[in-house]
MIDOSE-1310 file (N, C-alpha, C; in nm, 2 decimals, decimal comma, always signed):
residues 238
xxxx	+0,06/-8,00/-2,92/+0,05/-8,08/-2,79/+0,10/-8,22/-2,82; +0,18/-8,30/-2,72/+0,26/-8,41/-2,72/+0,13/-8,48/-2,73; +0,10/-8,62/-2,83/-0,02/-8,71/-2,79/+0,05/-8,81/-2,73; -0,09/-8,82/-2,64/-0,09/-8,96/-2,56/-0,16/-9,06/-2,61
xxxx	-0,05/-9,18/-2,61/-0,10/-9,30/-2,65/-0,11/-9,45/-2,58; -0,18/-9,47/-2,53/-0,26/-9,57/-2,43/-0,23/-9,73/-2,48; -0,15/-9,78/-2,44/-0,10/-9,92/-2,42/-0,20/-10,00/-2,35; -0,30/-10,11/-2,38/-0,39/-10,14/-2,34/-0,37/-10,33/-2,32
xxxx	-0,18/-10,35/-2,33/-0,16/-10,50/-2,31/-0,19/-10,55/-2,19; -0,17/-10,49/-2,12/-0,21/-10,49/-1,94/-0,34/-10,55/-1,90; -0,47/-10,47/-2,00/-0,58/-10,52/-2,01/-0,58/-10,62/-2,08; -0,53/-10,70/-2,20/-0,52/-10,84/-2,23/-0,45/-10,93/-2,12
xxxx	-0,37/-10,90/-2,06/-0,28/-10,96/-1,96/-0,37/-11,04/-1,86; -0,46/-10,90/-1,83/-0,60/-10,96/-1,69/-0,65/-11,03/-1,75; -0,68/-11,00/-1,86/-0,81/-11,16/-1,95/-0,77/-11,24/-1,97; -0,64/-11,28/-2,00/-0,54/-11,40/-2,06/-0,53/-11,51/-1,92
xxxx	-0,53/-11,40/-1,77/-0,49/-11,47/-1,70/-0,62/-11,57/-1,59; -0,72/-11,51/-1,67/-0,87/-11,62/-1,61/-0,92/-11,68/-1,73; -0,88/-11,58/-1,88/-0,96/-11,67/-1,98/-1,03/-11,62/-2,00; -1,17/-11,64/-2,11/-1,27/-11,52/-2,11/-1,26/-11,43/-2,19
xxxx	-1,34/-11,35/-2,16/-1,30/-11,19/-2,21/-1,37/-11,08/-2,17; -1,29/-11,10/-2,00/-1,31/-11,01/-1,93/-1,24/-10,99/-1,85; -1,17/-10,86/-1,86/-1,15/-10,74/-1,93/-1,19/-10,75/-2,10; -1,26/-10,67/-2,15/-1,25/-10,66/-2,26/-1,16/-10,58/-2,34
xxxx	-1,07/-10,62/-2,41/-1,00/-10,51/-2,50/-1,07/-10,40/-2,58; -1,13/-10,48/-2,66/-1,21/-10,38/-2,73/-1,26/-10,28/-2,69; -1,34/-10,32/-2,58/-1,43/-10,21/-2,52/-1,33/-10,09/-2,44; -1,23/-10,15/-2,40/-1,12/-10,08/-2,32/-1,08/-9,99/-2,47
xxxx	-1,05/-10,00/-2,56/-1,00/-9,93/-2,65/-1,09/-9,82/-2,67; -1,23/-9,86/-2,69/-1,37/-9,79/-2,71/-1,34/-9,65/-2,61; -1,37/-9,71/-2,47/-1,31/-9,65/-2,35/-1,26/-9,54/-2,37; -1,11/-9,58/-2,40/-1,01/-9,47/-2,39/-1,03/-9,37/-2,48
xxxx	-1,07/-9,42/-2,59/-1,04/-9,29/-2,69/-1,15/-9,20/-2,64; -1,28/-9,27/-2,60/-1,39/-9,18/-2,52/-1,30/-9,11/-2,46; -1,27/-9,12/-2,34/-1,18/-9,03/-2,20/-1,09/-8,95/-2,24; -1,04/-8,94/-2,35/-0,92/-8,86/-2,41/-0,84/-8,88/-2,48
xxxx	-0,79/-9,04/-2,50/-0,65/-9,07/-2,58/-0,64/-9,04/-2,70; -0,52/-9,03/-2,72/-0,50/-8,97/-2,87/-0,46/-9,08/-2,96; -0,47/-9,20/-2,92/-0,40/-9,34/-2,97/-0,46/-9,46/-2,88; -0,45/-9,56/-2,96/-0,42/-9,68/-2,92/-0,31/-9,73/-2,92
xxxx	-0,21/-9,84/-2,84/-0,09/-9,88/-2,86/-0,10/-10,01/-2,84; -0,07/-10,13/-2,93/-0,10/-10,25/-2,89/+0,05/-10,28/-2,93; +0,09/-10,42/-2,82/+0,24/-10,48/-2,87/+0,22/-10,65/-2,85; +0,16/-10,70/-2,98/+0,16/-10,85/-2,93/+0,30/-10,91/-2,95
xxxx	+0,31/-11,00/-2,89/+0,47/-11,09/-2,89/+0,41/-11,23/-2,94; +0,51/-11,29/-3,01/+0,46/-11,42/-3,02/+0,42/-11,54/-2,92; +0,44/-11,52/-2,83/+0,36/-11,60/-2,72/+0,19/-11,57/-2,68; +0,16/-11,43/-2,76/+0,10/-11,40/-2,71/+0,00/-11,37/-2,57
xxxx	+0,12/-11,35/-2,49/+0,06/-11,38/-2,35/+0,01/-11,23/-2,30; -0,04/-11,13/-2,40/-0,11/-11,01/-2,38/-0,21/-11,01/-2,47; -0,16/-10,89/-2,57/-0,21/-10,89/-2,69/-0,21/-11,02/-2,77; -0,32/-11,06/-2,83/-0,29/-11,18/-2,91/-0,33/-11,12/-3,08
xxxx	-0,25/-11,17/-3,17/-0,28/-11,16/-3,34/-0,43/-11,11/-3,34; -0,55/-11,20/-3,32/-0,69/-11,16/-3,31/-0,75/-11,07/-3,29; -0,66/-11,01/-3,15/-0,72/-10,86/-3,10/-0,69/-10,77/-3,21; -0,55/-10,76/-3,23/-0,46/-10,67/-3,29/-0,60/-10,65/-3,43
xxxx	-0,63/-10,76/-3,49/-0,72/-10,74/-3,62/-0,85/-10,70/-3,59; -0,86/-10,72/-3,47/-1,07/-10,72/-3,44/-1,02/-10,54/-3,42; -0,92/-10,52/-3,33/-0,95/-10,38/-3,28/-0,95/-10,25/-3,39; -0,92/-10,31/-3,54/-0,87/-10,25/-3,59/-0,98/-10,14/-3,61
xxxx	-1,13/-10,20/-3,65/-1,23/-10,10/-3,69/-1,30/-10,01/-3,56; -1,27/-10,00/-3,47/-1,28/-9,94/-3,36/-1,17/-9,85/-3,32; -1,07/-9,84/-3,35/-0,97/-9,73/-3,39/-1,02/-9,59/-3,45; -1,06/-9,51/-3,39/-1,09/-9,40/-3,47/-0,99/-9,26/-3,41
xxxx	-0,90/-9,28/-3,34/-0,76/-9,18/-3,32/-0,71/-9,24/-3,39; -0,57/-9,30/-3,34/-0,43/-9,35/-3,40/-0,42/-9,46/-3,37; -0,36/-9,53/-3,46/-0,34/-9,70/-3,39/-0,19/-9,76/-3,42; -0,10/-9,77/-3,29/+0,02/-9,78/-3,33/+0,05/-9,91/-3,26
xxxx	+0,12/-10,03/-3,33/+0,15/-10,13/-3,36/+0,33/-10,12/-3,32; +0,32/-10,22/-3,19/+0,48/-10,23/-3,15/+0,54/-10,38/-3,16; +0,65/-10,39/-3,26/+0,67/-10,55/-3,21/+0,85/-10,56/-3,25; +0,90/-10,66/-3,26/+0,97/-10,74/-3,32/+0,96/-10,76/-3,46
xxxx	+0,99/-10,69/-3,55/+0,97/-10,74/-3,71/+1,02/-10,86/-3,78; +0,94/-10,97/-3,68/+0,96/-11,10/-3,76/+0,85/-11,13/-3,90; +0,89/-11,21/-3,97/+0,78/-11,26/-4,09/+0,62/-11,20/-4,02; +0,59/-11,29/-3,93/+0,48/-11,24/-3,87/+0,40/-11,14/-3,84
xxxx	+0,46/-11,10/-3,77/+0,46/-10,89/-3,74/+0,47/-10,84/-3,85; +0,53/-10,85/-3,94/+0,51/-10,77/-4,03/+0,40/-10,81/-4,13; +0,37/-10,94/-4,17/+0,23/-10,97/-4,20/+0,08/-10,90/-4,15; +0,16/-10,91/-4,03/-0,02/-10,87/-3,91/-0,02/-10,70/-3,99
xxxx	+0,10/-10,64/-3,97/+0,12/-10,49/-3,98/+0,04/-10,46/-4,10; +0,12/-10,52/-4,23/+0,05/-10,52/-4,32/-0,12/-10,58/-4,36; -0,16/-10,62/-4,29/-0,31/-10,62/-4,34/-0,36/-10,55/-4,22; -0,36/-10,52/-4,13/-0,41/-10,41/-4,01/-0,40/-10,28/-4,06
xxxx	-0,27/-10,27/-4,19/-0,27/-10,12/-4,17/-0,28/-10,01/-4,06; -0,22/-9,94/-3,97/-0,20/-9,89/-3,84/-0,16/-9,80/-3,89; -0,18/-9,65/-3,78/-0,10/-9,56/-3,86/+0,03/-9,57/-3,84; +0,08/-9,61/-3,75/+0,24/-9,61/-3,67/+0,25/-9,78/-3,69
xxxx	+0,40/-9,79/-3,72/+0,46/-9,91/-3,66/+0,59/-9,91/-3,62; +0,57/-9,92/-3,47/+0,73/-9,88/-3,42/+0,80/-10,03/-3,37; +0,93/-10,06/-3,45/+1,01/-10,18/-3,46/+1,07/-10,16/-3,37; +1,07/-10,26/-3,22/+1,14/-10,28/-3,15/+1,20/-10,43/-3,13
xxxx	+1,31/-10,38/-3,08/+1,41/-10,57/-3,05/+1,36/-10,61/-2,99; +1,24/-10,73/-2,97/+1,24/-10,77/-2,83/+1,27/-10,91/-2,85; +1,38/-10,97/-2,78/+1,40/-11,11/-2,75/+1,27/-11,20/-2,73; +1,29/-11,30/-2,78/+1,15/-11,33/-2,78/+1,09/-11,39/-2,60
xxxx	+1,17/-11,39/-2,52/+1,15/-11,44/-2,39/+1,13/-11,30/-2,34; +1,15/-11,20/-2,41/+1,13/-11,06/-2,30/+1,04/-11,03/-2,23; +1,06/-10,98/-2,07/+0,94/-10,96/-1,99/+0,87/-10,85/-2,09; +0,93/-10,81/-2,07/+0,90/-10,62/-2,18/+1,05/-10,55/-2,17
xxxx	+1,01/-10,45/-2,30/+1,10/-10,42/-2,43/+1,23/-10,35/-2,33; +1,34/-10,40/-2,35/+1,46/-10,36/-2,22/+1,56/-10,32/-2,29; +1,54/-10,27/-2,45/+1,67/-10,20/-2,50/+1,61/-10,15/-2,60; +1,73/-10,07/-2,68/+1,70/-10,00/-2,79/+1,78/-10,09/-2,94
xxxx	+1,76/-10,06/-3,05/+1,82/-10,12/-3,19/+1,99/-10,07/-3,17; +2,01/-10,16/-3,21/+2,20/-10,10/-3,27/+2,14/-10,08/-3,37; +2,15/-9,97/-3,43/+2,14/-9,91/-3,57/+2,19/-9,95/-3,66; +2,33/-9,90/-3,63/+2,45/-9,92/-3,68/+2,45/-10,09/-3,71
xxxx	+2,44/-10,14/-3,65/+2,44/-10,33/-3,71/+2,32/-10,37/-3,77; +2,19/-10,31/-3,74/+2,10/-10,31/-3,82/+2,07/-10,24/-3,97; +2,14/-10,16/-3,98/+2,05/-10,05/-4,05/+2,03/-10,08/-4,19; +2,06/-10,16/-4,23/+2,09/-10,23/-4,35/+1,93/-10,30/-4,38
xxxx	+1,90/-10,39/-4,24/+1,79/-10,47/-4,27/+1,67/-10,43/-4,19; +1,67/-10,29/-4,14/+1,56/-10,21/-4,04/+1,53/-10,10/-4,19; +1,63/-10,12/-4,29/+1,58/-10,01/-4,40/+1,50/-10,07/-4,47; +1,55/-10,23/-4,50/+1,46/-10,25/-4,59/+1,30/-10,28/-4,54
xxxx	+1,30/-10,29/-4,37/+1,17/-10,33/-4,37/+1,05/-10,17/-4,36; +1,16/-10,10/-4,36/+1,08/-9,98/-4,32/+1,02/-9,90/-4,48; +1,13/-9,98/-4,56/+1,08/-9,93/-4,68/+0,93/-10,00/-4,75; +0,91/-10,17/-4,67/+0,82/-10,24/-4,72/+0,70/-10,14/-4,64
xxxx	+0,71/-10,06/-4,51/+0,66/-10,04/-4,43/+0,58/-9,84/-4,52; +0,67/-9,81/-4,57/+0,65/-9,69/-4,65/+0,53/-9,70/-4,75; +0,58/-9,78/-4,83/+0,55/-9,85/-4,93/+0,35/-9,80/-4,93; +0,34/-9,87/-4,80/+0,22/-9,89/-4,77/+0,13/-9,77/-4,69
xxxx	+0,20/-9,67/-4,67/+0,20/-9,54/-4,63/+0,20/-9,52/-4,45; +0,23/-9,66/-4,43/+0,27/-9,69/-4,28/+0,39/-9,60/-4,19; +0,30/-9,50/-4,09/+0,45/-9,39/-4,07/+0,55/-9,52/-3,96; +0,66/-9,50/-3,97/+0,74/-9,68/-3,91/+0,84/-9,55/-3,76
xxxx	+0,81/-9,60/-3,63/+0,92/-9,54/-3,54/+1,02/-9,65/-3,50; +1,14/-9,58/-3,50/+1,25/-9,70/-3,41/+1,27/-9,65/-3,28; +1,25/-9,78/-3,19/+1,30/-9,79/-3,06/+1,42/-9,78/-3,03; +1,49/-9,65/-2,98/+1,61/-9,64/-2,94/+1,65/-9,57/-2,82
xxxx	+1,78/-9,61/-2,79/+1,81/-9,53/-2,69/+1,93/-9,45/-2,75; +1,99/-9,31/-2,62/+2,04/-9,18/-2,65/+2,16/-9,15/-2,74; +2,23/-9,31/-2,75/+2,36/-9,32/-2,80/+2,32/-9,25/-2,94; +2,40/-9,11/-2,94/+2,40/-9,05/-3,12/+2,41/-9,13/-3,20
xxxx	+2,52/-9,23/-3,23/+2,54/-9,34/-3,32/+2,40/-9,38/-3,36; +2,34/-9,44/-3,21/+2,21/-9,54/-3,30/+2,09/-9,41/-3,38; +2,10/-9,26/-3,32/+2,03/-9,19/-3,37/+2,01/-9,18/-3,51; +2,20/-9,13/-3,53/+2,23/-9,09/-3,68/+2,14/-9,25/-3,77
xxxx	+2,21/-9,35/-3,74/+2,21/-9,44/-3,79/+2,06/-9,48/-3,80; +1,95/-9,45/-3,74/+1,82/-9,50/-3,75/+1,76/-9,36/-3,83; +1,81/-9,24/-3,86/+1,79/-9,15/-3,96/+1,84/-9,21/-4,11; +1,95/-9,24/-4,08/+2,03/-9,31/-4,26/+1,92/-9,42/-4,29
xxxx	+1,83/-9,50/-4,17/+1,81/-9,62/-4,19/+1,62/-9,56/-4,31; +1,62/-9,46/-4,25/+1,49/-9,39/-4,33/+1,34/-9,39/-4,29; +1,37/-9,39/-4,15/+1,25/-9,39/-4,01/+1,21/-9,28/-4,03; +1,09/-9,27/-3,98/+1,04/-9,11/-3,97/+1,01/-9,08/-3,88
xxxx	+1,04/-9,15/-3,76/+1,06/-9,11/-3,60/+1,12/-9,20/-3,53; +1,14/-9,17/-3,41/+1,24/-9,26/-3,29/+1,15/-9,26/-3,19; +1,15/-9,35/-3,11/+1,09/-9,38/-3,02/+1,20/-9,36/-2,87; +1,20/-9,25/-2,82/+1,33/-9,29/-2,70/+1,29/-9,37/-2,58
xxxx	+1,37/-9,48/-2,60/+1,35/-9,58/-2,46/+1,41/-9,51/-2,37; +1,33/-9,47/-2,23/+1,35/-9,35/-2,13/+1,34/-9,47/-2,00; +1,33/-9,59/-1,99/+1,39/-9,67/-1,86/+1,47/-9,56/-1,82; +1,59/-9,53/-1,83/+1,67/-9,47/-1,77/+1,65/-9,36/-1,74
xxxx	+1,58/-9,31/-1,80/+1,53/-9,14/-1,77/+1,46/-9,17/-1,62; +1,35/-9,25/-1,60/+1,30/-9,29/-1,54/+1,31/-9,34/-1,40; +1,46/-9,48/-1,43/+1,51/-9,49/-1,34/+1,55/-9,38/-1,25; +1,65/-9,30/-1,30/+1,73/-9,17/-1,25/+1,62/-9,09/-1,20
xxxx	+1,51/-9,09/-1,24/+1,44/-8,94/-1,24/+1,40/-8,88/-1,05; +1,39/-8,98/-0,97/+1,40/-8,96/-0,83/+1,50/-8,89/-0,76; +1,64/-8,96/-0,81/+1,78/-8,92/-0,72/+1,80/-8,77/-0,83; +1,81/-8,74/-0,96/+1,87/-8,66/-1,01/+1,83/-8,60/-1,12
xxxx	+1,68/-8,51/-1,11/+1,59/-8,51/-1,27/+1,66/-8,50/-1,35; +1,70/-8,37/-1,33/+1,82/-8,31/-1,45/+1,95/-8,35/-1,50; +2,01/-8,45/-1,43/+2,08/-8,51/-1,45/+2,03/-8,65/-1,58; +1,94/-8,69/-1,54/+1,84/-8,84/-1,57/+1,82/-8,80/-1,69
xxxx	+1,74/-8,66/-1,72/+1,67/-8,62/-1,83/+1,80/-8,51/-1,91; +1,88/-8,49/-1,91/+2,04/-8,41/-2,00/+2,03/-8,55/-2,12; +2,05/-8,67/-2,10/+2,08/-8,75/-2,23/+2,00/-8,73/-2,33; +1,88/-8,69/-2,29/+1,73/-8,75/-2,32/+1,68/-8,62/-2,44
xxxx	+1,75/-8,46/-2,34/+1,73/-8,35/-2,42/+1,81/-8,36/-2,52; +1,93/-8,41/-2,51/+2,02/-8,40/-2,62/+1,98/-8,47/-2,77; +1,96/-8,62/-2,73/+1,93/-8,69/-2,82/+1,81/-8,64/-2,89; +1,73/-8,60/-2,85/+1,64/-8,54/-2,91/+1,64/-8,45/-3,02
xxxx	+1,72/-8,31/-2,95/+1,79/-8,20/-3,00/+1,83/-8,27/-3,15; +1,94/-8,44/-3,10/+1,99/-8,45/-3,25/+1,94/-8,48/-3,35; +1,79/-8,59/-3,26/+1,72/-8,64/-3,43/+1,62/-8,53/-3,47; +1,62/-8,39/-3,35/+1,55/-8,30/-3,48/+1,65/-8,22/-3,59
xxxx	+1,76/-8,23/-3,54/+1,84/-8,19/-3,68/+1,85/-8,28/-3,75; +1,83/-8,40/-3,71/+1,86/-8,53/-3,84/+1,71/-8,53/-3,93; +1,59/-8,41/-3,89/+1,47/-8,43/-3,93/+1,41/-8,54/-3,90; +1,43/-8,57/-3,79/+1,34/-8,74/-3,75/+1,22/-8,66/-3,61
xxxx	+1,11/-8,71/-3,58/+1,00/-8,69/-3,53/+1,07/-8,80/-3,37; +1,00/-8,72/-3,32/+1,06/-8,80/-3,16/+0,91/-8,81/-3,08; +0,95/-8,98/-3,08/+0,82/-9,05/-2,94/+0,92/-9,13/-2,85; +0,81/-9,08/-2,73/+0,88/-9,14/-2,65/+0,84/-9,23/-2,51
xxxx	+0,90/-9,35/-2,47/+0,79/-9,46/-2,39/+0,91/-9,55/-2,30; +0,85/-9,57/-2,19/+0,88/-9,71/-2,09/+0,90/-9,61/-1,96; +0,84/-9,68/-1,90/+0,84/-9,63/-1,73/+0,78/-9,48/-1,71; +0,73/-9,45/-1,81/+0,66/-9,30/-1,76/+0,54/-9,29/-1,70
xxxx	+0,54/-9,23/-1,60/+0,44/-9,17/-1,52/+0,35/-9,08/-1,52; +0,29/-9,02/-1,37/+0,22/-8,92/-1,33/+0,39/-8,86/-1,25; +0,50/-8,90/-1,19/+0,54/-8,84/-1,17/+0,67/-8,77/-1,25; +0,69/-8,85/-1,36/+0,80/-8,81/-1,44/+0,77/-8,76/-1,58
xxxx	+0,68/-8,76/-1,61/+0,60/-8,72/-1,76/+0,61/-8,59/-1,76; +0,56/-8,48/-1,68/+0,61/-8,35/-1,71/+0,73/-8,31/-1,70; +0,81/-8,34/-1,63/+0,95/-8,29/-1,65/+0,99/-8,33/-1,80; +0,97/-8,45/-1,85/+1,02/-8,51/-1,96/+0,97/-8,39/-2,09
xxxx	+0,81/-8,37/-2,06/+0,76/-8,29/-2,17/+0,82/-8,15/-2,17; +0,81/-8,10/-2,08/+0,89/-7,93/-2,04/+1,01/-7,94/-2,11; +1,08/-8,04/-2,06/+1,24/-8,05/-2,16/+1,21/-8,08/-2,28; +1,15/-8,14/-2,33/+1,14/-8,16/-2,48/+0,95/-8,17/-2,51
xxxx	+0,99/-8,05/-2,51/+0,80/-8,01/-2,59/+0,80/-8,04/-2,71; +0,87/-8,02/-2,77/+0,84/-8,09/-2,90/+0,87/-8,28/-2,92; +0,84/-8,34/-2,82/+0,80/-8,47/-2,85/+0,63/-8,49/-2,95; +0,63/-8,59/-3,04/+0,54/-8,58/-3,09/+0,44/-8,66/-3,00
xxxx	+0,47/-8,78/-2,91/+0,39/-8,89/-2,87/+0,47/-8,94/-2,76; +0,38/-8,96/-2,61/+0,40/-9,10/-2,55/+0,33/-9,20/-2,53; +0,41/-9,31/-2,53/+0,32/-9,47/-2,51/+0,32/-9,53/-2,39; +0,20/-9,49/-2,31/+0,25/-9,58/-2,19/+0,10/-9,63/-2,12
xxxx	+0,16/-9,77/-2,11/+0,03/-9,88/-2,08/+0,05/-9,91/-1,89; +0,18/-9,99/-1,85/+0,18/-10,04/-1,76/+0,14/-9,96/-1,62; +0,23/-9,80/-1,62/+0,18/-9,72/-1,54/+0,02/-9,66/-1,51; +0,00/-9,61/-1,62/-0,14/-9,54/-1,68/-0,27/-9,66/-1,63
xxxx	-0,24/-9,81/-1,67/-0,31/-9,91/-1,63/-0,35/-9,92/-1,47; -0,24/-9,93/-1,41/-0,23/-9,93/-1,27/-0,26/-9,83/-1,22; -0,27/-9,72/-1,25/-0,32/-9,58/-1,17/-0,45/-9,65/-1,16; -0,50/-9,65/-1,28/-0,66/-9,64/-1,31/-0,73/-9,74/-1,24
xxxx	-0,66/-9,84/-1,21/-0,75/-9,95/-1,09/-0,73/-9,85/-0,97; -0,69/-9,78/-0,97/-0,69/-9,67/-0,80/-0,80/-9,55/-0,84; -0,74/-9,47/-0,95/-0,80/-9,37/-1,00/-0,93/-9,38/-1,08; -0,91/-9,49/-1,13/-1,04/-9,49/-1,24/-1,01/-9,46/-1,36
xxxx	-1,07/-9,51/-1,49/-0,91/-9,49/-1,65/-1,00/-9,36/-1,68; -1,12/-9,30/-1,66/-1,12/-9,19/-1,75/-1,02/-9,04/-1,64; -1,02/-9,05/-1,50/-0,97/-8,99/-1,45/-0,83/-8,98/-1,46; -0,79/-9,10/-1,50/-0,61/-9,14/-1,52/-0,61/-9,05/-1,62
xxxx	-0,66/-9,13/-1,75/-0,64/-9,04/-1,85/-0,61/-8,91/-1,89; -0,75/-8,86/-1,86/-0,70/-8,64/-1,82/-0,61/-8,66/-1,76; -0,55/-8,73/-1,67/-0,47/-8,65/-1,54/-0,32/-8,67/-1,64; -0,30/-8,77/-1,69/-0,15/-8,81/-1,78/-0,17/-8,69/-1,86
xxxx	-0,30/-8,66/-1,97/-0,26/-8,57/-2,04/-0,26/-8,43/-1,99; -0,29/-8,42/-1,88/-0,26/-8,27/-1,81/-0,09/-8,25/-1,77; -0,05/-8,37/-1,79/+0,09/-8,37/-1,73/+0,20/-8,33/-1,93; +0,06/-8,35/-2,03/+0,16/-8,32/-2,15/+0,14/-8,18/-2,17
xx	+0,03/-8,08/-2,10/+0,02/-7,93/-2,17/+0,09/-7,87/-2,17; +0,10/-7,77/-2,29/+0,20/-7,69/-2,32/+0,22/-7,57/-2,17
């Protein structure tokens, strides 16, 4: 079964924006894994205007699923990574002014310096995903680079998924299709829902993980997060 992994920046976002700490992260993390999740997903940015460095280290012994770690692999992030130890660390571009994460790696112009960090990342028995989108090129190229999964940035799946499922979701099968012959493990995250999450899983059941905070969050001020919860992973059963 595809695990779900629970993005919980949204809840630092509310606290950041009165101060405090309330919302509590922690307890939100506590939360979720109670209700069902199969993960935690934190992605601090150097501004830290969500997640901040502190959380990322306090949350760490309260983690008792999976704790996967999203950033920009600057000096920093990769510092935090390495004494956090996390099971996952998935390297995404993010400009450092980014609302939130709006592309995938060029491989191919990276792959030279996304190997070596993934090797510092090994090393430490850290499993490392790259954020990419469907272009084969960046697939092949983030398999040479020695990842042991991809992360498919599905904005576009997403976008599309109203006017034309099948259409939206064909790049999405394919690419998949390729990094399992490349032997690479496929997760996958951004803009996923209650209404586009099972079409995504039916087409590719063999995803290992999705990450998704912003939607999942906002249900749950309607729904309630242990009700969200079930209801996301009812949308991953086989």
């Amino acid at each position: 079964m595809t695990r779900l992994s629970v993005n919980i920046n949204k809840i630092a976002t509310i606290r950041n924006a009165r101060g405090g700490n309330i919302p509590n992260v922690i307890n939100a993390a506590i939360n979720c894994q109670l209700f069902g999740a199969d993960g935690i997903t934190v992605h601090p940015r150097p501004d830290e205007r969500h997640i901040r460095y502190r959380d990322v280290i306090e949350l760490r012994p309260v983690i008792k699923t999976e704790f996967n770690i999203e950033g920009n692999p600057t000096d920093s992030f990769i510092n935090l990574v390495l004494s956090v130890r996390p099971e996952q660390v998935t390297l995404v571009p993010d400009k450092h002014d980014a609302i939130t994460s709006n592309e995938g790696w060029d491989t191919l112009k990276n792959r030279s310096f996304l190997s070596n960090i993934i090797k510092i990342f090994r090393k430490e028995g850290i499993r490392t995903s790259l954020f990419v989108d469907t272009d084969p090129v960046n697939i092949e190229n983030a398999a040479l680079a020695g990842t042991d999964r991809i992360e498919l940035y599905t904005e576009p799946y997403a976008s599309g998924f109203s006017a034309n499922a099948a259409e939206a979701v064909r790049p999405f099968v394919q690419a998949a299709e390729l990094a399992r012959e490349l032997g690479l493990e496929i997760n996958a995250g951004h803009d996923l829902n209650l209404d586009n999450l099972n079409y995504l899983h039916r087409n590719i059941p063999w995803l290992k993980e999705v990450s998704i905070g912003h939607a999942l969050i906002s249900d749950a001020l309607y729904l309630g997060l242990e009700n969200t919860i079930q209801m996301y992973k009812k949308q991953l059963e086989d």
